[in-house]
C-alpha positions in Angstrom: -166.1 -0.1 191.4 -165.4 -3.4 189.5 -167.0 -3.7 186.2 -169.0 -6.1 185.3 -169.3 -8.3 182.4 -172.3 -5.8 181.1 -170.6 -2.7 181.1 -168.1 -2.4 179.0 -165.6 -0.3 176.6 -166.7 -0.1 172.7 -165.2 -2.7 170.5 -166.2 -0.5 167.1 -163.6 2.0 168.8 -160.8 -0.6 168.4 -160.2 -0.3 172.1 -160.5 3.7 171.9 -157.5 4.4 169.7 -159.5 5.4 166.9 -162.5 6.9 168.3 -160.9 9.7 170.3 -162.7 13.0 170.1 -166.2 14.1 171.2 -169.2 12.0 171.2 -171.2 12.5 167.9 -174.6 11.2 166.5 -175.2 7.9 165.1 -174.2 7.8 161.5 -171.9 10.7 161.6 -168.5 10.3 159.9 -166.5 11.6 157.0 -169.4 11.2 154.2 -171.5 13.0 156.7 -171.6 17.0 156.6 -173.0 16.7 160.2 -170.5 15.0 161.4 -168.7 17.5 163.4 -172.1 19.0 164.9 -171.9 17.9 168.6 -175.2 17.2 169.5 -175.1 14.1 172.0 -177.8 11.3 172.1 -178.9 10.8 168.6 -182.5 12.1 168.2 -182.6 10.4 164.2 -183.1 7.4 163.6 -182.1 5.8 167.3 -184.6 7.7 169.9 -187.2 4.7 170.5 -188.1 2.0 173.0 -186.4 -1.6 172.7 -187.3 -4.7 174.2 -186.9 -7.9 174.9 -185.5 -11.0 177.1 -182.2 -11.6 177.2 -180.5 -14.3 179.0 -179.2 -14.6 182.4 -177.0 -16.9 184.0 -178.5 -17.5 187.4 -182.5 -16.8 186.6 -184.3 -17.7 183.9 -184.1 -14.2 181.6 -183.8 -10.5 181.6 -186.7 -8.6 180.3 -185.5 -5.5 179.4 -186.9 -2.3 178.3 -184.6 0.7 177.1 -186.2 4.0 175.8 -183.7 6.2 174.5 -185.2 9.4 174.3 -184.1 12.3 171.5 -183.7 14.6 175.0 -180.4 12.6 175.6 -182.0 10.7 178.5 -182.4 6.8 178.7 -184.8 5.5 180.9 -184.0 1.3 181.1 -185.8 -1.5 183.0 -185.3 -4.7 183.5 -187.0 -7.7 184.8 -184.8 -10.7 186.2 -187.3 -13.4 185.9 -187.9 -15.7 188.9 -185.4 -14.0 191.4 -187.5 -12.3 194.6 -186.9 -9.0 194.2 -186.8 -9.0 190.3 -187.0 -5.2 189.0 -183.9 -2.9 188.2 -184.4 0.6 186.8 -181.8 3.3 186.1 -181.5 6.4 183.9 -179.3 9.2 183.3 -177.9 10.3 179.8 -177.1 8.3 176.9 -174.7 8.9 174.3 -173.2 7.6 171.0 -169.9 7.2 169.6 -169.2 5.5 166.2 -171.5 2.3 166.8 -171.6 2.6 170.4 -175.0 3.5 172.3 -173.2 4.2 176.1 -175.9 4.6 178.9 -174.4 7.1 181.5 -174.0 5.6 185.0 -176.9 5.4 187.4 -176.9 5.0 191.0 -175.2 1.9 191.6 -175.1 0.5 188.5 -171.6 1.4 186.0 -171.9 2.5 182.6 -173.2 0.2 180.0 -173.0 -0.3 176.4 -174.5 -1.7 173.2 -173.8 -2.0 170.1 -175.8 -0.9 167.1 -176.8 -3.5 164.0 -179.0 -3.3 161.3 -182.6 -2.6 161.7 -182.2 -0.4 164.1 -181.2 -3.2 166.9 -178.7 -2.9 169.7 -176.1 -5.9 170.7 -175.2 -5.9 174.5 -171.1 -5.6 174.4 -169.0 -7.9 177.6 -166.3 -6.8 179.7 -163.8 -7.3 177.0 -166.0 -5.4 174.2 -166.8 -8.1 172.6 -170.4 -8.9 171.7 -172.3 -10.8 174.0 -172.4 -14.6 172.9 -172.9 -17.7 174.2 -174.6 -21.1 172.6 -178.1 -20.5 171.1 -178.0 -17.1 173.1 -179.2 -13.9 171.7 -178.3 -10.3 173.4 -180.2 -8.1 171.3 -182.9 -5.7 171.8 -185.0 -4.8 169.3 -186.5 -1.5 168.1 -189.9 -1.1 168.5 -191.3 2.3 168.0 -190.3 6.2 169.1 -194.3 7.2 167.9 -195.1 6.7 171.6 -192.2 9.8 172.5 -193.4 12.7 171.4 -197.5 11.5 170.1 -200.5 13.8 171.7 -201.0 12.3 174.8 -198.0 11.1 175.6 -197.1 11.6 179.3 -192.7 11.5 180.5 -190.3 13.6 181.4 -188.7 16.3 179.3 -185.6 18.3 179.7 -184.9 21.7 177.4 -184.7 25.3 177.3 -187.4 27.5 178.4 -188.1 31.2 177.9 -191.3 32.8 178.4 -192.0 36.6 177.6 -195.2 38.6 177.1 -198.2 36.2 176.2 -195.4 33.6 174.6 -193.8 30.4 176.3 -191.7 28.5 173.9 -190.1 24.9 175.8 -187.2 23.3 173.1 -186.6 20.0 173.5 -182.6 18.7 174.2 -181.4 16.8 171.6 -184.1 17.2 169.5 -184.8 20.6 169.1 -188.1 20.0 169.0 -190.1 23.2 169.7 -193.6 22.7 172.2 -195.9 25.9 173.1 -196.9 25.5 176.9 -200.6 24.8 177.2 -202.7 27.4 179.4 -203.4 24.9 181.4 -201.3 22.7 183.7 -198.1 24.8 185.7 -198.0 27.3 183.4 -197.8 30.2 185.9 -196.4 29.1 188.6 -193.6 27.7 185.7 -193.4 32.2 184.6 -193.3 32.9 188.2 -190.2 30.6 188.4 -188.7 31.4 185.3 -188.7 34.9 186.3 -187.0 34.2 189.4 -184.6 31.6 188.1 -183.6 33.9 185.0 -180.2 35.7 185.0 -181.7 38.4 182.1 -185.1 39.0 180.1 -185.6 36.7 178.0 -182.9 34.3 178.3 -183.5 30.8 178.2 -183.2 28.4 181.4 -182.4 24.3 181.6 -185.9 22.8 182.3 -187.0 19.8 182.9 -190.7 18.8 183.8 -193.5 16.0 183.7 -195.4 16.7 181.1 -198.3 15.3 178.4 -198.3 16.3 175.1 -201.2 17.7 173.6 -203.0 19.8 170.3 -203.9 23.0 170.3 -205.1 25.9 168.1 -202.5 28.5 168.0 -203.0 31.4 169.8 -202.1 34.0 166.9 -203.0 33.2 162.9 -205.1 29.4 162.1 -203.9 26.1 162.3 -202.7 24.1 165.4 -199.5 23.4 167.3 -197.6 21.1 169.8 -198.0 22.1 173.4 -196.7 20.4 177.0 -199.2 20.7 179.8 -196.8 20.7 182.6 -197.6 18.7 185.9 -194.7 18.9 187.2 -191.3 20.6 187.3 -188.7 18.4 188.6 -185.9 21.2 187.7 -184.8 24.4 187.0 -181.3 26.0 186.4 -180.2 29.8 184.6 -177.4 28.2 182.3 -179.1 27.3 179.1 -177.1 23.8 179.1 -178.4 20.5 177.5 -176.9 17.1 178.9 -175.3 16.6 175.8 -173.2 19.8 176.0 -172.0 18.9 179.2 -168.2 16.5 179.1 
């Protein structure tokens, strides 16, 4: 597959020669005592939607949408204004590496990569990974909010580790390791039934991931109230514990 003038290698790594090693969270480094705590996608501060139009050389712009989630997923639309058959949407697994956001391949389309700047915004890089320019042209989407990701009521996927025993199901989020109860209602036990067929011992988590909304709810044990998914849908289950993140 030829690349394209989107997709691209990441100019912060000088070309690769001194980024080699695993992919880390934004803003890890030498100052940082996280910095060798492989993780993937970076949950803090770059999870979040960002928008906007960038241009296009044969229509008149790109209206583009890119949530990158703090599972390690990316979800990314775009919009090429006035073609026919305008809309292109792809997701997958999104990483960084020193200033590099790279979106995983996704059907047809090659990996892609951005750039991040100040104030939380992300440059599109070209085939030579160089920032996109061109006269009064800006390739920049801009951060908009993550409060939509994770808020009560809040419907999208999520991918984690489940494990369910006795009167307990406890769903950790990838990337985030964010911890939701599973509401009473929804999937909840046909999701049990599953685990406990999908389970290689008691009590060991599984890879999940599900439709799901996110909702409030009073604890079941003690006072106070909690995070919980209400499943709609599970889209997969697998008996290794394994995050996208962890896998090279």
């Amino acid at each position: 597959m030829q690349p394209s003038r989107f997709f691209v290698p990441a100019i912060i790594c000088l070309l690769f020669s001194a980024c080699q090693g695993r992919e880390q969270p934004y803003g890890t480094g030498p100052d940082n005592p996280a910095a060798d705590k492989d993780t993937g996608a970076a949950a803090t501060p770059l999870a979040g939607v960002y928008t906007d139009t960038v241009p296009c050389n044969d229509c008149r712009g790109i209206a583009t949408r890119l949530t990158l989630k703090p599972d390690s997923l990316y979800e990314l639309q775009e919009v090429y204004l006035g073609r026919p058959d305008p809309t292109n949407y792809r997701r997958g697994p999104w990483r960084v590496r020193g200033q590099v956001v790279t979106l995983a391949p996704s059907g047809n389309n090659p990996v892609r990569r951005y750039q991040v700047e100040a104030a939380r915004k992300l440059r599109l890089l070209d085939a030579d990974g160089k920032l996109m320019q061109a006269a009064n042209a800006d390739y920049t989407l801009n951060y908009q909010s993550d409060g939509n990701l994770n808020e009560a009521g809040t419907t999208r996927e999520f991918t984690g580790l489940y494990t369910a025993e006795a009167n307990a199901a406890v769903f950790v989020e990838c990337g985030s390791d964010k911890q939701y109860a599973l509401a009473p209602t929804g999937l909840t036990p046909d999701l049990q039934r599953q685990y406990g067929n999908t389970r290689k011992e008691a009590g060991q988590p599984v890879f999940l991931r599900v439709s799901a909304t996110v909702k409030t709810q009073t604890v079941q044990f003690g006072t106070g109230t909690e995070e919980a998914l209400v499943v709609d849908k599970v889209l997969e289950m697998k008996p290794d514990p394994v995050c996208p993140q962890a896998v090279r």
